[in-house]
C-alpha positions as CSV (number, residue, x, y, z in Angstrom):
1,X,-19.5,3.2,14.1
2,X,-15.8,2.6,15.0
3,X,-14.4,-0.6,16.3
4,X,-11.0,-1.3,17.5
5,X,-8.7,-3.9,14.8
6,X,-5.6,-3.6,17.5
7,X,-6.1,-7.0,18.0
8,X,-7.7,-8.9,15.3
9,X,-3.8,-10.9,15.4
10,X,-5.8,-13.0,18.7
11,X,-8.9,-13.7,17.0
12,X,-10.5,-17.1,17.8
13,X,-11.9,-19.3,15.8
14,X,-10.9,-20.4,11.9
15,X,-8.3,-18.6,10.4
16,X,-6.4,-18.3,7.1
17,X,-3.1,-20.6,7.0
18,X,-0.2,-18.2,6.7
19,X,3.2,-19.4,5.0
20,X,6.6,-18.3,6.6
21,X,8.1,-14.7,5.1
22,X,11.3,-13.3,5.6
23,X,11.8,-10.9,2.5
24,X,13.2,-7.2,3.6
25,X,9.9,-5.0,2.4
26,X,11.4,-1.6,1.5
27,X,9.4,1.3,1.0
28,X,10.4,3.9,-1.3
29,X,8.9,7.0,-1.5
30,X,9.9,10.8,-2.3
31,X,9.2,11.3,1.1
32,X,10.7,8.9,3.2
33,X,12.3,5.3,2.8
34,X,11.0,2.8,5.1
35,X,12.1,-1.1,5.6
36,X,10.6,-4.0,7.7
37,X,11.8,-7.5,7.8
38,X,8.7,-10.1,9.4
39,X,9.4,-13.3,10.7
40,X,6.1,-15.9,10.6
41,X,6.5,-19.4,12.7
42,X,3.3,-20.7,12.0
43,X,1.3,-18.7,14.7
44,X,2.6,-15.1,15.0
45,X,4.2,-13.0,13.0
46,X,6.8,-11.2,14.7
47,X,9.5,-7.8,13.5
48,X,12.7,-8.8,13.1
49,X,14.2,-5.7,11.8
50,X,12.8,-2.3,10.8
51,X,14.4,1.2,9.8
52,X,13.0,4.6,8.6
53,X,15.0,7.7,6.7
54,X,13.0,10.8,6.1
55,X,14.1,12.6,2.6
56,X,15.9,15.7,3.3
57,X,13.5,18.5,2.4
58,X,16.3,20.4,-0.1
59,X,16.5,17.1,-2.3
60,X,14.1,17.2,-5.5
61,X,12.1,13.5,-5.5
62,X,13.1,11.4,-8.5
63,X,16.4,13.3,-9.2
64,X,20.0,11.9,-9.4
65,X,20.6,13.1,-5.8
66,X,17.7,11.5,-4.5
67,X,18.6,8.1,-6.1
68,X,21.6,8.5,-5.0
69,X,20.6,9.4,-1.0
70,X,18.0,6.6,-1.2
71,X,20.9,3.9,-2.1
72,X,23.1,5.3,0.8
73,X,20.3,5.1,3.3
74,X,19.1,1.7,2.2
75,X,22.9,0.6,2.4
76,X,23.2,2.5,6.1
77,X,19.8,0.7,7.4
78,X,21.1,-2.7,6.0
79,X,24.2,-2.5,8.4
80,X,23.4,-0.5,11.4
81,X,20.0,-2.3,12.1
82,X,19.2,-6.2,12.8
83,X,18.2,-7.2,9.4
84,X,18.8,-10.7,7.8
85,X,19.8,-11.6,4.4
86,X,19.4,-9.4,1.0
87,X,16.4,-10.8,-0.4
88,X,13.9,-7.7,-1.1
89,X,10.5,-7.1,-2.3
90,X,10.4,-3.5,-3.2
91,X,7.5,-1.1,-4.6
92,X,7.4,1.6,-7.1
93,X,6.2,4.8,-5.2
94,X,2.3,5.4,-5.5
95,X,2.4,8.6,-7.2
96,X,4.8,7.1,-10.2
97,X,2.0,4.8,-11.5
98,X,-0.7,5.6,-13.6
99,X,-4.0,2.8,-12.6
100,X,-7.3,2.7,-14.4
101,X,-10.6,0.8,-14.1
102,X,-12.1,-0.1,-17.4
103,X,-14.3,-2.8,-18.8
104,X,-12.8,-5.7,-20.9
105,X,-13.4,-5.3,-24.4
106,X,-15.7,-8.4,-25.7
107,X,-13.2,-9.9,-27.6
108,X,-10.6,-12.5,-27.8
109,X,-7.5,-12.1,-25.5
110,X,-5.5,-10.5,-27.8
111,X,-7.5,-7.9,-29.2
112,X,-8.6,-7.0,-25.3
113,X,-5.2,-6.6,-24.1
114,X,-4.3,-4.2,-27.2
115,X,-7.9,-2.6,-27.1
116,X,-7.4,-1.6,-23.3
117,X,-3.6,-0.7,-23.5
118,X,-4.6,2.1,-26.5
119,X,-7.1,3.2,-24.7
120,X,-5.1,3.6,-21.5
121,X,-2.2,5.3,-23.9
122,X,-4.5,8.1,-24.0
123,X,-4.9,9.1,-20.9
124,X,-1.2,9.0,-20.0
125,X,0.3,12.2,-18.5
126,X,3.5,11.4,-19.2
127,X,5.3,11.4,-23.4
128,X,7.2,8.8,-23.0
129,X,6.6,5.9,-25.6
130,X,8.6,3.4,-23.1
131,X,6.0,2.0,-20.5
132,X,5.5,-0.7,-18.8
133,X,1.7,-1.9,-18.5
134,X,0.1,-4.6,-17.0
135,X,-3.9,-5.1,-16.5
136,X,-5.5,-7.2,-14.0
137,X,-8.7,-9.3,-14.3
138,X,-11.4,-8.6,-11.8
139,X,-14.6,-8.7,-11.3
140,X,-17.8,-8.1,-13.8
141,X,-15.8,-8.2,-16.7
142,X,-13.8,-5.3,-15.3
143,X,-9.8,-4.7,-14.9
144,X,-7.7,-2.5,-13.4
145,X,-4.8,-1.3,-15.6
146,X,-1.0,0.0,-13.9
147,X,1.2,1.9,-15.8
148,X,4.6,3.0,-15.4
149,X,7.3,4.3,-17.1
150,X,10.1,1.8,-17.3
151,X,12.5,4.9,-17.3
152,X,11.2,4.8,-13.6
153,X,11.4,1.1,-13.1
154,X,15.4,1.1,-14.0
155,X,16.3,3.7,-11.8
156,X,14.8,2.0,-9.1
157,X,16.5,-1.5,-10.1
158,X,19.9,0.9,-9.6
159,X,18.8,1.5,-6.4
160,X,18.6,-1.5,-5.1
161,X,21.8,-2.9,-7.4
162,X,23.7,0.7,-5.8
163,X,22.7,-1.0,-2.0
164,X,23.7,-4.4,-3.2
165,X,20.5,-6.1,-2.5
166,X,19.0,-8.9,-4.5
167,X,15.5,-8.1,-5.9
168,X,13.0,-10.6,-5.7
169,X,10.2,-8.7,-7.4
170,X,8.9,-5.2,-7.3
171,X,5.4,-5.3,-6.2
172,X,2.5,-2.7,-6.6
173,X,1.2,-0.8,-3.6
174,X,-2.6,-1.9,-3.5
175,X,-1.4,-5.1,-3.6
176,X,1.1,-4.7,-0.8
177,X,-1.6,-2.7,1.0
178,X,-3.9,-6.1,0.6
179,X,-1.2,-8.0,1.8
180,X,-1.3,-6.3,5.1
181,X,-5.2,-6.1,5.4
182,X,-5.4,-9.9,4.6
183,X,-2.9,-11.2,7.0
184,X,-3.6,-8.7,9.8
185,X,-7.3,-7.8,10.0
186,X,-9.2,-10.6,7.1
187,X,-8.4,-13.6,8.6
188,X,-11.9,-14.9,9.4
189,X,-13.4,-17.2,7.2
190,X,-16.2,-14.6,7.0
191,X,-13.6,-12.2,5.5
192,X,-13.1,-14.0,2.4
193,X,-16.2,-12.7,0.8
194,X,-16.3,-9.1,2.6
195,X,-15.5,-6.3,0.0
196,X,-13.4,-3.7,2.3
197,X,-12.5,0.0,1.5
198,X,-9.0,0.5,2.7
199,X,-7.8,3.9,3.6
200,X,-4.1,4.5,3.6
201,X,-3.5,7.9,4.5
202,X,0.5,9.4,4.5
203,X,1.7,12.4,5.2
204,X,1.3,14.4,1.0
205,X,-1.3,10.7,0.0
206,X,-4.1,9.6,0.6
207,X,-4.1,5.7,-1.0
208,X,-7.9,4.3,-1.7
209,X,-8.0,0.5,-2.0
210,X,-11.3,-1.9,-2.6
211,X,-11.1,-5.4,-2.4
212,X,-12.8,-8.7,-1.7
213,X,-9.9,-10.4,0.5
214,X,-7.1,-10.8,-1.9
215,X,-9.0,-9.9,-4.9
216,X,-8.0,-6.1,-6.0
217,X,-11.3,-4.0,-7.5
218,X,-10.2,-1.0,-7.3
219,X,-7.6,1.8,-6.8
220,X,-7.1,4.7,-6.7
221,X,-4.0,7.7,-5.0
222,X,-5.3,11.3,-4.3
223,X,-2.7,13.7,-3.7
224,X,-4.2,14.9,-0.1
225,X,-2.5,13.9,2.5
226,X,-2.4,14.3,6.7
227,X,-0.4,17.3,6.4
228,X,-3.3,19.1,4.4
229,X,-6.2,17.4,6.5
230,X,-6.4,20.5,9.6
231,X,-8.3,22.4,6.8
232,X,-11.3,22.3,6.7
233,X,-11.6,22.7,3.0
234,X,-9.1,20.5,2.1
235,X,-10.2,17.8,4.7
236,X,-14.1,18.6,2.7
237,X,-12.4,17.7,-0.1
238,X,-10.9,14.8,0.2
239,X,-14.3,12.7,1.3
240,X,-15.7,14.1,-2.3
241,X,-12.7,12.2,-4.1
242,X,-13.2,9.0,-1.6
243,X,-17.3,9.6,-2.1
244,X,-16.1,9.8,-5.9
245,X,-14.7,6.2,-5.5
246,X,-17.6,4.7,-4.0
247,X,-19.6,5.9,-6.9
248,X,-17.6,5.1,-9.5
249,X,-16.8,1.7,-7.4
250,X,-20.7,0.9,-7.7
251,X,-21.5,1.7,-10.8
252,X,-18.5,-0.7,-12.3
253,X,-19.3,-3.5,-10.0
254,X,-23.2,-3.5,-9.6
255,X,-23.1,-6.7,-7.7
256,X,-20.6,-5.5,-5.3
257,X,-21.5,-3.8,-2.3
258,X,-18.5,-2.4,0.1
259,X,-19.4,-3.3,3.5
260,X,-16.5,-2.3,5.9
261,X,-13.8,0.5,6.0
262,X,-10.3,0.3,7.2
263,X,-7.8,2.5,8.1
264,X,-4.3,1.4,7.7
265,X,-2.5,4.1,9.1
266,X,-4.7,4.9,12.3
267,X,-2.5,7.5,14.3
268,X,-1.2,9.7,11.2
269,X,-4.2,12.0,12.0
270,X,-6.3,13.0,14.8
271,X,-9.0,10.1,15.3
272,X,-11.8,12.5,15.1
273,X,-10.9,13.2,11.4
274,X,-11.1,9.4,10.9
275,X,-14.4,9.5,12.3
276,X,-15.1,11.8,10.6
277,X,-14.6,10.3,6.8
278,X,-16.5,7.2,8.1
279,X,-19.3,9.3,9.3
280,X,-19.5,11.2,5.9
281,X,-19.3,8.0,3.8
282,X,-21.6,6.4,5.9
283,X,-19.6,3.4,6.6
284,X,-18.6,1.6,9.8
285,X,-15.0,1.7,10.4
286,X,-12.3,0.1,11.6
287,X,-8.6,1.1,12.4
288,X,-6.0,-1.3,11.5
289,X,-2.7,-1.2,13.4
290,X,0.0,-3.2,11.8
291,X,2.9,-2.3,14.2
292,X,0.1,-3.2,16.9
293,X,-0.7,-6.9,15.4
294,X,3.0,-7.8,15.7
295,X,4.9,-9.4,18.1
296,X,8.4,-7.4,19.1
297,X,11.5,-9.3,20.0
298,X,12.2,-9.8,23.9
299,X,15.6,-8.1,23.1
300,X,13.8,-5.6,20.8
301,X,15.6,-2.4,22.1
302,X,12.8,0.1,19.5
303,X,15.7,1.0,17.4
304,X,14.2,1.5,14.0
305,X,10.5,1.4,14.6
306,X,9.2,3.4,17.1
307,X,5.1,2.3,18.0
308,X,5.1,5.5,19.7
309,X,6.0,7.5,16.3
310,X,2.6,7.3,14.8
311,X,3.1,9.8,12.1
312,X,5.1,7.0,10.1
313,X,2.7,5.1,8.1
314,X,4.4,1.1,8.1
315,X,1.3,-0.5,6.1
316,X,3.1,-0.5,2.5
317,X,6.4,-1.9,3.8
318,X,4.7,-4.4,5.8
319,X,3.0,-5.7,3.4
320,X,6.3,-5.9,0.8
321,X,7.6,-7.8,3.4
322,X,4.8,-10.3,3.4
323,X,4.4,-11.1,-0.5
């Protein structure tokens, strides 16, 4: 059932034209802030710079302290480590936005948009009046819907403004999670029409991602991460919310059939919980090694990124640094 996606980078035969990159991905979470800088010469993507910060564990995530440590360390990795330029494509942390799969509303374009938005409105677990939404066409007539607070949006814009970086977009995490998948482990012609389930599991998260190559279907974050996964229970648990997303997966897209599953963060965990989850959901599986598919500098001395520190999961900054 499980195959090895170290080095899918080698594959032979057709693959997918890739356009050079060299935006500083940076990773924000409550957790941890992580940055990667990828260099792509027209056959092999290679790490130009990388840099990792845990949160201290006294700091409350999302407060004025926080926002400010995450400025300093973002300033601190920009000088002390080998990256180039200012030019970032940053995300807003998983557990900050709201995403729903819904149908679209059989009516004009207008009237969809404002149909899905009220609906979305109620389900909101926040008060606030001020969001930012945004929905996203898929598949079947379905869409996937993101919403944020843009309370949350401009305190990450200070952020970056604090660190003196120039913003290029902010980008959501499935899509950054794609990103990787696409350009790491899809690049087969036979790829293109393969629906995946990506796995990306962090330390507090586990991030659920379906998609037809670039094409986002579905997402979805449970709060169960690897720190939670030596119980049994718990570990019971969180293959009924990813069994939960297969169903509700199949009975939105009933032409759609998910036919692989990938692991983005293979050595967070112990591999026999990995195998595990694909046993459970019945799926073959794959494990997919960014930090493994990239070339390192011949005068890479592994400051910043460590290959031998799998507990830090690289797959959202990596892919940041590819948009």
């Amino acid at each position: 059932m499980f195959e090895s996606l170290k080095n899918c980078t080698y594959l032979k035969g057709p693959v997918l034209a890739l356009t050079k990159r060299n935006f500083i991905g940076i990773d924000v979470g409550y957790d941890a802030v992580k940055m990667v800088q990828l260099d792509d010469d027209g056959g092999s993507i290679s790490l130009i710079a990388g840099g990792v910060e845990n949160c201290p564990s006294q700091m409350t995530p999302g407060s004025g302290d926080w926002q400010r440590w995450a400025a300093e360390t973002i300033s601190d990795l920009i000088v002390n480590d080998r990256f180039k330029g200012r030019d970032v494509v940053a995300a807003i942390p998983a557990n900050e936005i709201l995403i729903e799969l819904m149908k679209i509303p059989k009516t004009n374009n207008r009237k969809a948009e404002d149909t899905i938005f009220s609906k979305v409105r109620e389900k909101l677990p926040f008060d606030s009046v001020d969001v930012i939404m945004r929905y996203i066409s898929t598949e079947e007539d379905n869409c996937l819907v993101m919403v944020t607070e843009r309370e949350k949006i401009d305190r990450h814009l200070a952020i970056y403004e604090k660190a003196n970086l120039q913003i290029k977009t902010i980008n959501s995490w499935p899509v950054s999670l794609i990103n990787t998948y696409t350009t790491f482990f899809g690049r087969r012609k036979s790829d293109i029409d393969t629906v995946v389930m990506l796995l990306d599991i962090g330390i507090d998260y586990t991030n659920v991602v379906i998609c037809r190559h670039k094409n986002l279907l579905f997402a979805r974050l449970i709060p169960i991460g690897a720190d939670s996964l030596n119980d049994d229970e718990i570990s019971n648990r969180l293959i009924s919310e990813l069994t939960d997303c297969k169903q509700q997966f199949s009975s939105m897209y009933r032409k759609a059939k998910i036919q692989r599953l990938i692991f983005l963060s293979p050595g967070i965990v112990n591999r026999n919980v990995y195998e595990t989850i694909a046993q459970r959901l019945s799926m073959p599986a794959q494990m997919g090694d960014c930090l493994a598919a990239v070339e390192m500098p011949t005068d890479w001395d592994g400051s910043g990124i460590d290959r031998r520190d799998s507990r830090i999961n690289w797959a959202t900054a990596f892919g940041l640094s590819l948009s």
